[in-house]
PDB file with one MODEL, atoms N, CA, C and O in Angstrom:
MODEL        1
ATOM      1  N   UNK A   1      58.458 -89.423   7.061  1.00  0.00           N
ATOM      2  CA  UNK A   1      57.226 -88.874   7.532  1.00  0.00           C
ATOM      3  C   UNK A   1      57.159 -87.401   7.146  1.00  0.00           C
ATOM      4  O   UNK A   1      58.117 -86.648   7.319  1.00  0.00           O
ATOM      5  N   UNK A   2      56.208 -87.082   6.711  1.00  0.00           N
ATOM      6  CA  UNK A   2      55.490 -85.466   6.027  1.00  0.00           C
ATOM      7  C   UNK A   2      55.642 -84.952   7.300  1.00  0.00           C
ATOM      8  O   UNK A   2      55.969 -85.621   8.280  1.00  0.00           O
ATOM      9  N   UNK A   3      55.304 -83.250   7.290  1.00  0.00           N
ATOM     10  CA  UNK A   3      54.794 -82.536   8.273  1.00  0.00           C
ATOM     11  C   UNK A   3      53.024 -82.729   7.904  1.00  0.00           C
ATOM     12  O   UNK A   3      52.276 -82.019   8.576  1.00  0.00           O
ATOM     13  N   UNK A   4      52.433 -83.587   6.950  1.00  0.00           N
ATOM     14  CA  UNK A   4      50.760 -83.717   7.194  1.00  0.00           C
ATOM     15  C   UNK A   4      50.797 -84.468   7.984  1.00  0.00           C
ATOM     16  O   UNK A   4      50.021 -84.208   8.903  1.00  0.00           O
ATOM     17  N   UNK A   5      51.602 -85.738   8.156  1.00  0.00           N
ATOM     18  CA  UNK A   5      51.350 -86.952   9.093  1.00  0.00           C
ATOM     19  C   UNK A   5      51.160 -86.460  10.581  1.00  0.00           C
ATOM     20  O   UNK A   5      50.224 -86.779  11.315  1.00  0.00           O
ATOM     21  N   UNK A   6      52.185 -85.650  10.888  1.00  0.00           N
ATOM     22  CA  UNK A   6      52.102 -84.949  11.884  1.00  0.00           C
ATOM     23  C   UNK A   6      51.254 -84.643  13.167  1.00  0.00           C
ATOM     24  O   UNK A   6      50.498 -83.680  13.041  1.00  0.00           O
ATOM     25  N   UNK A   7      51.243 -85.108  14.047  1.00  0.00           N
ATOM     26  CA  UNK A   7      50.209 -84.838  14.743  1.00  0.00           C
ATOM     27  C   UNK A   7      50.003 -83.416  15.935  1.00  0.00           C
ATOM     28  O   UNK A   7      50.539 -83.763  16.987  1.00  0.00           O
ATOM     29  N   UNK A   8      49.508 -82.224  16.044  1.00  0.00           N
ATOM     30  CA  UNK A   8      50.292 -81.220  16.573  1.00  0.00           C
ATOM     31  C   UNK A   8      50.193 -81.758  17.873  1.00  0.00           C
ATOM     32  O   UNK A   8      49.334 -82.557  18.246  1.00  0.00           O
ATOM     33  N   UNK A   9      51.236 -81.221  18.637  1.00  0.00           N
ATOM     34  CA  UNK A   9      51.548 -81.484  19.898  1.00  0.00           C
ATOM     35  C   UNK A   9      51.052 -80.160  20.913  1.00  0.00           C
ATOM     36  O   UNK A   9      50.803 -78.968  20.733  1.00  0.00           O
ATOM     37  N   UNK A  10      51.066 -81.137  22.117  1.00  0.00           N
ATOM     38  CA  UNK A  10      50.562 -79.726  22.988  1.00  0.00           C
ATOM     39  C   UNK A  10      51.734 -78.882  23.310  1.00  0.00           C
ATOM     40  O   UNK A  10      52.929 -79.160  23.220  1.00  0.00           O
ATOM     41  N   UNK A  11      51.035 -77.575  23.782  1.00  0.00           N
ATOM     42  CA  UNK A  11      51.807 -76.811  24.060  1.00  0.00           C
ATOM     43  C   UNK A  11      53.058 -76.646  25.341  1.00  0.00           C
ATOM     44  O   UNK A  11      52.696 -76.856  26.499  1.00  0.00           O
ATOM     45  N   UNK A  12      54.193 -76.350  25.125  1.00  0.00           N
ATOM     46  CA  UNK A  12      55.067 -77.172  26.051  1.00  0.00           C
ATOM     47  C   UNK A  12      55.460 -75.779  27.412  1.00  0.00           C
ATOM     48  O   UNK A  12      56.277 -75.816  28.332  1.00  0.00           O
ATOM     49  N   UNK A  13      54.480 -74.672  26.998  1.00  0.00           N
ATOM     50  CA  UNK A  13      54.352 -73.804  28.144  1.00  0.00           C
ATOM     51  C   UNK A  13      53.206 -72.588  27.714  1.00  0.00           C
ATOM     52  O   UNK A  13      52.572 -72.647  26.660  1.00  0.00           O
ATOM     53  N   UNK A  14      53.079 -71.663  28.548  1.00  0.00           N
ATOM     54  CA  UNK A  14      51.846 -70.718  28.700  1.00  0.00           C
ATOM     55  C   UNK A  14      52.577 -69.429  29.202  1.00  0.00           C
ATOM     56  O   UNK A  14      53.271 -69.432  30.219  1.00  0.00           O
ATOM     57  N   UNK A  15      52.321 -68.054  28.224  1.00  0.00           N
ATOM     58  CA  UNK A  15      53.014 -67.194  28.751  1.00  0.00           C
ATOM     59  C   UNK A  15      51.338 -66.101  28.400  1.00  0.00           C
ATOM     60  O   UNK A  15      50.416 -66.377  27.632  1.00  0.00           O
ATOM     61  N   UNK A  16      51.504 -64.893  29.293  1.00  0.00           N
ATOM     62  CA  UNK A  16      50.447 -64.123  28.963  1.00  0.00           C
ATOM     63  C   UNK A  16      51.377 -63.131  28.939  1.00  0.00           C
ATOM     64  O   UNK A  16      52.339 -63.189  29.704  1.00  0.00           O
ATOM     65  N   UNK A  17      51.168 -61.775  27.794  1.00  0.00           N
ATOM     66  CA  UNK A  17      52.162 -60.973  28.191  1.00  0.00           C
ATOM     67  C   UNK A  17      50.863 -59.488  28.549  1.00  0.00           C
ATOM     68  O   UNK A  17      49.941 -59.210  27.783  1.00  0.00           O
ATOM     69  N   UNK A  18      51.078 -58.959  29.512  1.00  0.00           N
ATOM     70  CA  UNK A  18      50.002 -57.884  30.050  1.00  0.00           C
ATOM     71  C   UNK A  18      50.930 -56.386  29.885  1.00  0.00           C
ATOM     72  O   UNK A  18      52.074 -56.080  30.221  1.00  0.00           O
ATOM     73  N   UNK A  19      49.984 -55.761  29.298  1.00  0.00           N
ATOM     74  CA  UNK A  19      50.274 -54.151  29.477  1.00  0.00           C
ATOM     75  C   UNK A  19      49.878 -53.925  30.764  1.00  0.00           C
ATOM     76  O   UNK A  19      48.767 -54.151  31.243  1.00  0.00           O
ATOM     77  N   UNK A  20      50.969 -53.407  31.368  1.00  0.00           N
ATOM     78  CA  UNK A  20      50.915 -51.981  33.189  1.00  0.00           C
ATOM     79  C   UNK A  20      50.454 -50.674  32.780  1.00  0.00           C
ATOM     80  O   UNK A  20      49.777 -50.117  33.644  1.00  0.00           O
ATOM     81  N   UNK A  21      50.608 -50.088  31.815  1.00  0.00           N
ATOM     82  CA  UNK A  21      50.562 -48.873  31.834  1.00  0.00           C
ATOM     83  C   UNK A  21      51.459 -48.146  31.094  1.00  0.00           C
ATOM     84  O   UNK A  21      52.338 -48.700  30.434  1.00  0.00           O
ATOM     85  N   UNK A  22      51.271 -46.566  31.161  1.00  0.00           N
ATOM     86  CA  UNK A  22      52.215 -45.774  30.699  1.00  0.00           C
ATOM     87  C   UNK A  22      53.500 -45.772  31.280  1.00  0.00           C
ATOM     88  O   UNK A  22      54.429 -45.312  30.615  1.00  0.00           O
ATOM     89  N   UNK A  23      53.655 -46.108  32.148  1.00  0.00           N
ATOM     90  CA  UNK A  23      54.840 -45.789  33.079  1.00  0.00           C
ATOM     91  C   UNK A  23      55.439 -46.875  32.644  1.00  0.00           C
ATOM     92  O   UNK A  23      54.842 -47.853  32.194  1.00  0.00           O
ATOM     93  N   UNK A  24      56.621 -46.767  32.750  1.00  0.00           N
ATOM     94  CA  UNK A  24      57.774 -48.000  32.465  1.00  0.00           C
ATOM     95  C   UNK A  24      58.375 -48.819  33.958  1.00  0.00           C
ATOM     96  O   UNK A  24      59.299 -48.208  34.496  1.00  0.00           O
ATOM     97  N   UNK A  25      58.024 -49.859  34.511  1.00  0.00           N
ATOM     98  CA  UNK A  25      58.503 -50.849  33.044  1.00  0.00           C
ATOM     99  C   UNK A  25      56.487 -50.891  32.517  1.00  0.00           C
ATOM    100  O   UNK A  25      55.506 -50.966  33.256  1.00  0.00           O
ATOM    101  N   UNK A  26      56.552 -50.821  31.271  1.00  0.00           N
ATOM    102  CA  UNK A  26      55.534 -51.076  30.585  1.00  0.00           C
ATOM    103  C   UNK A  26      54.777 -52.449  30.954  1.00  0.00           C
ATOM    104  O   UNK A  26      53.577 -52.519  31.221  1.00  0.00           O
ATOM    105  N   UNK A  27      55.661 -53.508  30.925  1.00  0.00           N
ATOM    106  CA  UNK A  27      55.114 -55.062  30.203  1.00  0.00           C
ATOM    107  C   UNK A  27      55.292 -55.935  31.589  1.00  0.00           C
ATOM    108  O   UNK A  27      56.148 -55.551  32.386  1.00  0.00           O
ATOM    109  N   UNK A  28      54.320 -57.371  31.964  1.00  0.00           N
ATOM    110  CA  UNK A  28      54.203 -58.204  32.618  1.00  0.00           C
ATOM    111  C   UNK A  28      54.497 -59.388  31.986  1.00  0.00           C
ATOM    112  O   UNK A  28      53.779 -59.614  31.012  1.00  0.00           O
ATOM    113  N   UNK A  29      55.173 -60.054  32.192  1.00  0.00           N
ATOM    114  CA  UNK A  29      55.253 -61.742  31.392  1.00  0.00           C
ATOM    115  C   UNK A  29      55.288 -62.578  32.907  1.00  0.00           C
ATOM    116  O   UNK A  29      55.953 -62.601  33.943  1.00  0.00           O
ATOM    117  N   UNK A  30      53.807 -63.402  32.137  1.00  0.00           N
ATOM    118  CA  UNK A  30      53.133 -64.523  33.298  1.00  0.00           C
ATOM    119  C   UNK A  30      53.297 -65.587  32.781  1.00  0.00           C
ATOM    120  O   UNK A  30      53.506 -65.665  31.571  1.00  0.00           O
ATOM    121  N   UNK A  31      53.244 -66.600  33.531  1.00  0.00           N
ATOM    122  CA  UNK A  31      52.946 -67.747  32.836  1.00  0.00           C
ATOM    123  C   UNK A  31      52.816 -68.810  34.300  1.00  0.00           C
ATOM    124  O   UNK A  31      53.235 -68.910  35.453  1.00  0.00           O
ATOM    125  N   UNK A  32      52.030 -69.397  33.422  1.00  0.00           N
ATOM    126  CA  UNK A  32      51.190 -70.689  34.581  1.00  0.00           C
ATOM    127  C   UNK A  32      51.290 -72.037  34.107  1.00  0.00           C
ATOM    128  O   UNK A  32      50.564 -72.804  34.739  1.00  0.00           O
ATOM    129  N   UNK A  33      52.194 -72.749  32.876  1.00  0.00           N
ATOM    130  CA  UNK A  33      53.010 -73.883  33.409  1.00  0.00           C
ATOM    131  C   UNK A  33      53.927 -73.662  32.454  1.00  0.00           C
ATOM    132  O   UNK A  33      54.076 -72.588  31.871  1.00  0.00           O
ATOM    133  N   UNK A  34      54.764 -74.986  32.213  1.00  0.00           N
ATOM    134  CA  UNK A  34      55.696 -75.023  31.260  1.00  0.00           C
ATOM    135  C   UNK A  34      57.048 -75.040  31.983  1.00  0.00           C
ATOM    136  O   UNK A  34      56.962 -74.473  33.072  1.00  0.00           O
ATOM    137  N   UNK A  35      58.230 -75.502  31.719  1.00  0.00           N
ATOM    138  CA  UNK A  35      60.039 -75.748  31.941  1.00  0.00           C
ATOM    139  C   UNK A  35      60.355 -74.274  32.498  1.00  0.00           C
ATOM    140  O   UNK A  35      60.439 -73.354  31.685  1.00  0.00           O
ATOM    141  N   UNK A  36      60.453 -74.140  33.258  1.00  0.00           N
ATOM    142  CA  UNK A  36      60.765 -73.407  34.151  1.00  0.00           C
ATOM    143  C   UNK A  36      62.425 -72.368  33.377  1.00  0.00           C
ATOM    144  O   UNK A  36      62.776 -71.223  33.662  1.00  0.00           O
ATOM    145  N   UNK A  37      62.892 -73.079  32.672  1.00  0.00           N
ATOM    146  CA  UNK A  37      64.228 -72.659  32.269  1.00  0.00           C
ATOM    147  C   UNK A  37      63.941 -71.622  30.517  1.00  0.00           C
ATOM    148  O   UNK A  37      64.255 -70.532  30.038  1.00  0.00           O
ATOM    149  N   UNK A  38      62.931 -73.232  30.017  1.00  0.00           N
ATOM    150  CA  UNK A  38      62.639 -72.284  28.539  1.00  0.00           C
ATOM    151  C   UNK A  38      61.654 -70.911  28.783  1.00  0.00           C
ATOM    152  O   UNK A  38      61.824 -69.851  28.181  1.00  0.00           O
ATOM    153  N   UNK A  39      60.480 -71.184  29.900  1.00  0.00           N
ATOM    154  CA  UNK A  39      60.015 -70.048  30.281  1.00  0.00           C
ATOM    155  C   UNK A  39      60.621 -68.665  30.652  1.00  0.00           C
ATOM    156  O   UNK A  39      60.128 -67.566  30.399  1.00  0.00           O
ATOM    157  N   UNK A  40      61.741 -68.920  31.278  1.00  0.00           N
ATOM    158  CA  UNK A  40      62.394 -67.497  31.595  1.00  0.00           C
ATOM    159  C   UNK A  40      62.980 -66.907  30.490  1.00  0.00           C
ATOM    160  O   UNK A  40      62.891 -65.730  30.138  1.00  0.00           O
ATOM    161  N   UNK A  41      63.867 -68.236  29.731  1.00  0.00           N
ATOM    162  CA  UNK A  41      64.689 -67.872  28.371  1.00  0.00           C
ATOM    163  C   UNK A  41      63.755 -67.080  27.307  1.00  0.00           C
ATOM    164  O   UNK A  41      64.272 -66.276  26.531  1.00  0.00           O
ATOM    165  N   UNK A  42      61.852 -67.430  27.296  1.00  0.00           N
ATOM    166  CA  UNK A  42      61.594 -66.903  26.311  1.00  0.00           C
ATOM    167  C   UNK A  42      61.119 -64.916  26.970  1.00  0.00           C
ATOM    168  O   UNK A  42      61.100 -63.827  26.397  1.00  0.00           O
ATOM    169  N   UNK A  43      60.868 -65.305  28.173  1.00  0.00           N
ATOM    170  CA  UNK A  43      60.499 -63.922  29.344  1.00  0.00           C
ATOM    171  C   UNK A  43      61.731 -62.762  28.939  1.00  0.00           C
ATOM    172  O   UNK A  43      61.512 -61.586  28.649  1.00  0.00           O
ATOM    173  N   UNK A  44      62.903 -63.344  28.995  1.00  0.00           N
ATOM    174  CA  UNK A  44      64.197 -62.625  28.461  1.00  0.00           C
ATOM    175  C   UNK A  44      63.850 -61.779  27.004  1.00  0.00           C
ATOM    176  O   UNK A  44      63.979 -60.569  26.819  1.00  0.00           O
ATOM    177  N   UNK A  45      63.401 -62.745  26.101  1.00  0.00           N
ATOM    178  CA  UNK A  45      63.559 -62.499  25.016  1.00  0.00           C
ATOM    179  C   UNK A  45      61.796 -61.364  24.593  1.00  0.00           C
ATOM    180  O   UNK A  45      61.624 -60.386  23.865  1.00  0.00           O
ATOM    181  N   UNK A  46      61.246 -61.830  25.112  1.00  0.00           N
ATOM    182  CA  UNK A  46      60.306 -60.872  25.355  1.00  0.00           C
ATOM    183  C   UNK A  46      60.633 -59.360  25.493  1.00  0.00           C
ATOM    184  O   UNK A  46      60.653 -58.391  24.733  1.00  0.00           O
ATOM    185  N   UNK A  47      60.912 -59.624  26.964  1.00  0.00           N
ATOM    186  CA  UNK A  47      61.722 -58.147  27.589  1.00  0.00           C
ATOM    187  C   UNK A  47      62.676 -57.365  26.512  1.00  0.00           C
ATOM    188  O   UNK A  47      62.786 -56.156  26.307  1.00  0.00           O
ATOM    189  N   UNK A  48      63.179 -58.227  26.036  1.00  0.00           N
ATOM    190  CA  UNK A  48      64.114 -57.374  25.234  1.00  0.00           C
ATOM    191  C   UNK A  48      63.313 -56.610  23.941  1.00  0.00           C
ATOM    192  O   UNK A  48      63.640 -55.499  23.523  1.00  0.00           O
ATOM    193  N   UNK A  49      62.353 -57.313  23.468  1.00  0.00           N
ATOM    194  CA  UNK A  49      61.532 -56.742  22.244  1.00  0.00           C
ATOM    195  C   UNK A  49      60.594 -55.743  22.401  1.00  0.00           C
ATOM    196  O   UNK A  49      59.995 -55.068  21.564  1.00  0.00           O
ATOM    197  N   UNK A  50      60.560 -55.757  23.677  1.00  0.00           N
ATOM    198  CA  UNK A  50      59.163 -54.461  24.058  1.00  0.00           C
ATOM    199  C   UNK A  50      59.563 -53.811  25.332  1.00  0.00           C
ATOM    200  O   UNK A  50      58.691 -53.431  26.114  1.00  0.00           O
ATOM    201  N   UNK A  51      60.785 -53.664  25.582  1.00  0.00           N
ATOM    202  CA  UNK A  51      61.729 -52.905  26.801  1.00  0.00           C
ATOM    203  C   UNK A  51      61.318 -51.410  26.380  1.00  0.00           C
ATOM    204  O   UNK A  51      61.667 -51.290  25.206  1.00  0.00           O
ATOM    205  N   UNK A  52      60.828 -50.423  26.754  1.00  0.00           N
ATOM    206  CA  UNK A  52      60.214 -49.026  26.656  1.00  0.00           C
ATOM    207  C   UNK A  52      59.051 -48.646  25.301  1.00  0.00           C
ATOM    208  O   UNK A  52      58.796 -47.598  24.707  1.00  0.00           O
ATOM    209  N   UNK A  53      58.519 -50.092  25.178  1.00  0.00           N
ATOM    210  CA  UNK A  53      57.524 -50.053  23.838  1.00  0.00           C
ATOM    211  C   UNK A  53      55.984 -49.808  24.332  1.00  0.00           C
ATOM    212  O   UNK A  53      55.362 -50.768  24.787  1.00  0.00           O
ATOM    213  N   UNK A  54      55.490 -48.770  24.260  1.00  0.00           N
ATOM    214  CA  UNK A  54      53.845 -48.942  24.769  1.00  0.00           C
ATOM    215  C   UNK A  54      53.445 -49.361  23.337  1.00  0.00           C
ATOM    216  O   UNK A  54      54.082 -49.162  22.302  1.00  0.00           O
ATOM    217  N   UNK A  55      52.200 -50.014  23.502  1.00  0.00           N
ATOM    218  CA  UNK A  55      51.527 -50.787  22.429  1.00  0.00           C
ATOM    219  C   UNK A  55      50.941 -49.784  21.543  1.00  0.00           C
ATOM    220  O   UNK A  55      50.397 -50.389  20.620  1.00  0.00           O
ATOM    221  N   UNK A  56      50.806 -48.484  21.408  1.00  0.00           N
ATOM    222  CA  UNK A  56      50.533 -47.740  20.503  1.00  0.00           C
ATOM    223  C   UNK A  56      51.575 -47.399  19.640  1.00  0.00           C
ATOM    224  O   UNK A  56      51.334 -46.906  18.538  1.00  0.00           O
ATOM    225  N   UNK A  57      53.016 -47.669  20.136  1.00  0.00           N
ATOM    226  CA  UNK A  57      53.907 -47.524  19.115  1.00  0.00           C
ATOM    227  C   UNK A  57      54.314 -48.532  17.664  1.00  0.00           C
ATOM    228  O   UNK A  57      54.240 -49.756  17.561  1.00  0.00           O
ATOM    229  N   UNK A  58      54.632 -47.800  16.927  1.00  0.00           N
ATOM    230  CA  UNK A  58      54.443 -48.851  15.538  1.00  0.00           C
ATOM    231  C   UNK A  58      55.168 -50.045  15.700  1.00  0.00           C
ATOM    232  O   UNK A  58      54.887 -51.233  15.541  1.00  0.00           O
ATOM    233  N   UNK A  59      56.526 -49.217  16.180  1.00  0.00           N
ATOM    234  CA  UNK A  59      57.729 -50.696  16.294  1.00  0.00           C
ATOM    235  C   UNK A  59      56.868 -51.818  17.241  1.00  0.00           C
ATOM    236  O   UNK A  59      57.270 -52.979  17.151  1.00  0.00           O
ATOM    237  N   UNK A  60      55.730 -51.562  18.129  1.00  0.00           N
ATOM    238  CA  UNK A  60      55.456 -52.714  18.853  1.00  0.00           C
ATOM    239  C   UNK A  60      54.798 -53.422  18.291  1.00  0.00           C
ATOM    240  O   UNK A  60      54.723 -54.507  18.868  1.00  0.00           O
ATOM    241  N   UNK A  61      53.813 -53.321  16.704  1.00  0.00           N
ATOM    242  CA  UNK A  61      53.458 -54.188  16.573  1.00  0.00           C
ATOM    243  C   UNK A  61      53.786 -55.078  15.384  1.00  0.00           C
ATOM    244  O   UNK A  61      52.928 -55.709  14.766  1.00  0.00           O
ATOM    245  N   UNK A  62      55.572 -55.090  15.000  1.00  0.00           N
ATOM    246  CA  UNK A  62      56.380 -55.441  14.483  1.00  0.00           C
ATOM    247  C   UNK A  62      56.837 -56.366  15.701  1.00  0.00           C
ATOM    248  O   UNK A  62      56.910 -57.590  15.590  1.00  0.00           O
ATOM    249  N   UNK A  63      57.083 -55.801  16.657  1.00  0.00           N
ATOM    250  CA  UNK A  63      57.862 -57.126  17.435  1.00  0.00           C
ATOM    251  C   UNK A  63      56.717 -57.895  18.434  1.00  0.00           C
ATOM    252  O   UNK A  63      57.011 -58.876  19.116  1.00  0.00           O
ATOM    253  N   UNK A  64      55.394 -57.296  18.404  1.00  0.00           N
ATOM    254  CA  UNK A  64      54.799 -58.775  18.667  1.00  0.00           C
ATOM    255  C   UNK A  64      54.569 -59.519  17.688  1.00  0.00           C
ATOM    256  O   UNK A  64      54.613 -60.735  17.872  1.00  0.00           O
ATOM    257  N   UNK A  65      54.307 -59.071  16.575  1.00  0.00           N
ATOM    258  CA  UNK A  65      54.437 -60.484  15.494  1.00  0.00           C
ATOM    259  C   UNK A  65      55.847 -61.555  15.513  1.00  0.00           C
ATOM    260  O   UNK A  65      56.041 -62.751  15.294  1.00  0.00           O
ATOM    261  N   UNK A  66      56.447 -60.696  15.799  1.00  0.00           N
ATOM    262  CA  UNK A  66      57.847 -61.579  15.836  1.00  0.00           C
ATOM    263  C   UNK A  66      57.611 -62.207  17.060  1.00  0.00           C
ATOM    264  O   UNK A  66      57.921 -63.371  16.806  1.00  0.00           O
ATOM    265  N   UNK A  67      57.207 -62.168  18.395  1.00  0.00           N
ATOM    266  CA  UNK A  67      56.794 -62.729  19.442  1.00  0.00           C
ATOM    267  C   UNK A  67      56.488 -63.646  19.491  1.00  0.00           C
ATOM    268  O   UNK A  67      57.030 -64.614  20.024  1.00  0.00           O
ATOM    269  N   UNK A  68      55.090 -63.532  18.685  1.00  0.00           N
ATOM    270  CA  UNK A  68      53.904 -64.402  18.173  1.00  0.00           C
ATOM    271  C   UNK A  68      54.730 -65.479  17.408  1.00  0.00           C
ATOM    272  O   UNK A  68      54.274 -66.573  17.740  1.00  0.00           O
ATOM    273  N   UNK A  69      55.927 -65.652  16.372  1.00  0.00           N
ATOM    274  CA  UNK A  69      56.110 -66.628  15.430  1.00  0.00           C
ATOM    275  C   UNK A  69      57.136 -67.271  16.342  1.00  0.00           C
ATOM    276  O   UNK A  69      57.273 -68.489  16.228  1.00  0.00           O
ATOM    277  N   UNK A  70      57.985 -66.533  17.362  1.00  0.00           N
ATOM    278  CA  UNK A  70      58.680 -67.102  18.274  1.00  0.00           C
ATOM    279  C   UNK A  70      58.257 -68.281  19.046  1.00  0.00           C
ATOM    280  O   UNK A  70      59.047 -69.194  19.286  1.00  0.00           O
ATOM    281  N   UNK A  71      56.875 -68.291  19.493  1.00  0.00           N
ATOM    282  CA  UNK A  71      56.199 -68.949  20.477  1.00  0.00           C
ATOM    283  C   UNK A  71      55.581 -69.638  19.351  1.00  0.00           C
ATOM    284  O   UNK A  71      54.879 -70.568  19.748  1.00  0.00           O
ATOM    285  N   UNK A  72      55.599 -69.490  17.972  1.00  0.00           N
ATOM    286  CA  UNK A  72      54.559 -70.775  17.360  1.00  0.00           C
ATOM    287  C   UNK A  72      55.947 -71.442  16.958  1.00  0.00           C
ATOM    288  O   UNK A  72      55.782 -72.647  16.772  1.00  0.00           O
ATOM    289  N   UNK A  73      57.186 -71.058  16.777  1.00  0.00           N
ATOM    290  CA  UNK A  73      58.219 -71.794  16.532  1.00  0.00           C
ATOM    291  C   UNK A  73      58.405 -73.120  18.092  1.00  0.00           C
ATOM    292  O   UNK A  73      58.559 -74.341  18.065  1.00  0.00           O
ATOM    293  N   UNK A  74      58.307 -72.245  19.146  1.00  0.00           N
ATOM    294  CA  UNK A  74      58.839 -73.116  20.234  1.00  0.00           C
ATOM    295  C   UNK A  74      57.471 -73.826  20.943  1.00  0.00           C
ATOM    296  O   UNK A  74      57.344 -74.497  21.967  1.00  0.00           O
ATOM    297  N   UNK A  75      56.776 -73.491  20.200  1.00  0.00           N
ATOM    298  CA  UNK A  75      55.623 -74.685  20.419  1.00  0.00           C
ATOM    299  C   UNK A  75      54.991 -73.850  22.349  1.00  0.00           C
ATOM    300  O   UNK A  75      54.436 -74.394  23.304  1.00  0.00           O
ATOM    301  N   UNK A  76      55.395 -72.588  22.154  1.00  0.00           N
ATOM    302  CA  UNK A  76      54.421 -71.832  23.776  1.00  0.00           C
ATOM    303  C   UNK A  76      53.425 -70.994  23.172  1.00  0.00           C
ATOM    304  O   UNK A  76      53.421 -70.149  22.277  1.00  0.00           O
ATOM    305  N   UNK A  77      52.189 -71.736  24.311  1.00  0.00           N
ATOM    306  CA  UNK A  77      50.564 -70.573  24.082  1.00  0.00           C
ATOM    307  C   UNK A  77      51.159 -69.179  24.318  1.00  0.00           C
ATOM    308  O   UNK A  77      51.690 -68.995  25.414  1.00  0.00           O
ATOM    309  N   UNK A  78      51.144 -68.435  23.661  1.00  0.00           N
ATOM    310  CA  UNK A  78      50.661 -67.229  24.298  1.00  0.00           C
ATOM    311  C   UNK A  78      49.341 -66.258  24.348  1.00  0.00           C
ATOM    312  O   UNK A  78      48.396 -66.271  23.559  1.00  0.00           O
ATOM    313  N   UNK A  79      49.463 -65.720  25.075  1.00  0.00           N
ATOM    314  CA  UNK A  79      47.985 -64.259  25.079  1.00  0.00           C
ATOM    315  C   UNK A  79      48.396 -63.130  25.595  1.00  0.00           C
ATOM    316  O   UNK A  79      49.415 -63.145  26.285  1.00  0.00           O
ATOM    317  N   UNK A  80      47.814 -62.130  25.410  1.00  0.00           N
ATOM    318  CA  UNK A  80      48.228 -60.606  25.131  1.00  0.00           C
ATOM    319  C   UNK A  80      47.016 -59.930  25.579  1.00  0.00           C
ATOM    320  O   UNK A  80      45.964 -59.787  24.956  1.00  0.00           O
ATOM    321  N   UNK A  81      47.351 -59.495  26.877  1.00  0.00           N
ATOM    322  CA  UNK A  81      46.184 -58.588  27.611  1.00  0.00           C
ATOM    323  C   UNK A  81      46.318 -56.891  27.413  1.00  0.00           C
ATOM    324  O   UNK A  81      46.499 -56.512  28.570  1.00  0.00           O
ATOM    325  N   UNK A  82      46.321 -56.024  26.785  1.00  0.00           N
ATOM    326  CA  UNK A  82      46.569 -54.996  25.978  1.00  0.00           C
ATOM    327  C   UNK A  82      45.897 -54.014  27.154  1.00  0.00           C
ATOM    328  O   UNK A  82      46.725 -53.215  27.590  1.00  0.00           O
ATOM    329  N   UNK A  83      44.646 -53.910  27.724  1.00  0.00           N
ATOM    330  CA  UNK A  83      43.984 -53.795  28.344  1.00  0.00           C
ATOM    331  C   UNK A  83      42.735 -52.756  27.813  1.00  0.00           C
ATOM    332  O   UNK A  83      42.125 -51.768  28.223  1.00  0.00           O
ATOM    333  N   UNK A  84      42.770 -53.653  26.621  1.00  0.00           N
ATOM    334  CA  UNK A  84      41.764 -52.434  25.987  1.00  0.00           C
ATOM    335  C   UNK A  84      41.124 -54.247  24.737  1.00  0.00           C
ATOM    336  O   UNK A  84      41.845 -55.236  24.862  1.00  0.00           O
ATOM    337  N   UNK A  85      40.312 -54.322  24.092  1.00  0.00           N
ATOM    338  CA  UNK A  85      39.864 -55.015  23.423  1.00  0.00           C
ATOM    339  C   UNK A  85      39.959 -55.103  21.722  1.00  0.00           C
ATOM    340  O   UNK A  85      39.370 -54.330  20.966  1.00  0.00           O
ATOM    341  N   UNK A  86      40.821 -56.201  21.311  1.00  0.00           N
ATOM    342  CA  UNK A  86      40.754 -55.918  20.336  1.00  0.00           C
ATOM    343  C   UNK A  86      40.282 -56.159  18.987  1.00  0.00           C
ATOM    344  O   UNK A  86      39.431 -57.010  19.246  1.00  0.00           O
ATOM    345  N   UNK A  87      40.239 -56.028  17.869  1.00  0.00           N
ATOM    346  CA  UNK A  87      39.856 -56.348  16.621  1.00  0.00           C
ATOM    347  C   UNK A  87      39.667 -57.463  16.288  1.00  0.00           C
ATOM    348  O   UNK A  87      39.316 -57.712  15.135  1.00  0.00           O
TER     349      UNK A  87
ENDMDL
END
């Protein structure tokens, strides 16, 4: 079987990641369903990529792309509340 045959599957959790502010800790990671275990494991891995990163810094938007391919690798929605609107 191809990856065309393929049928995509749903998503096997939901994470939102929200900007707080200037103040550190910077970042919120939510999420409203999904395995309770891979959810934290990916919350970890989050944290670690944007641990003192405000979203105006360059390195941050190097490691949300990496975020982003993380969660299309492990098959989790995510969304990104920045708190400003974007492009």
């Amino acid at each position: 079987m191809t990856d065309t045959n393929l049928e995509p599957q749903p998503p096997v959790g939901n994470v939102m990641v929200v900007y707080l502010g200037p103040v550190a800790p910077h970042w919120d990671v939510r999420s409203t369903f999904g395995d309770r275990m891979l959810v934290q494991s990916f919350r970890d891995r989050i944290n670690a990529r944007l641990m003192l990163l405000p979203p105006h810094d360059p390195q941050f938007r190097r490691n949300r792309e990496r975020i982003n391919r993380d969660a299309e690798r492990e098959n989790v929605q995510i969304s990104w509340d920045l708190g400003y609107d974007e492009e």
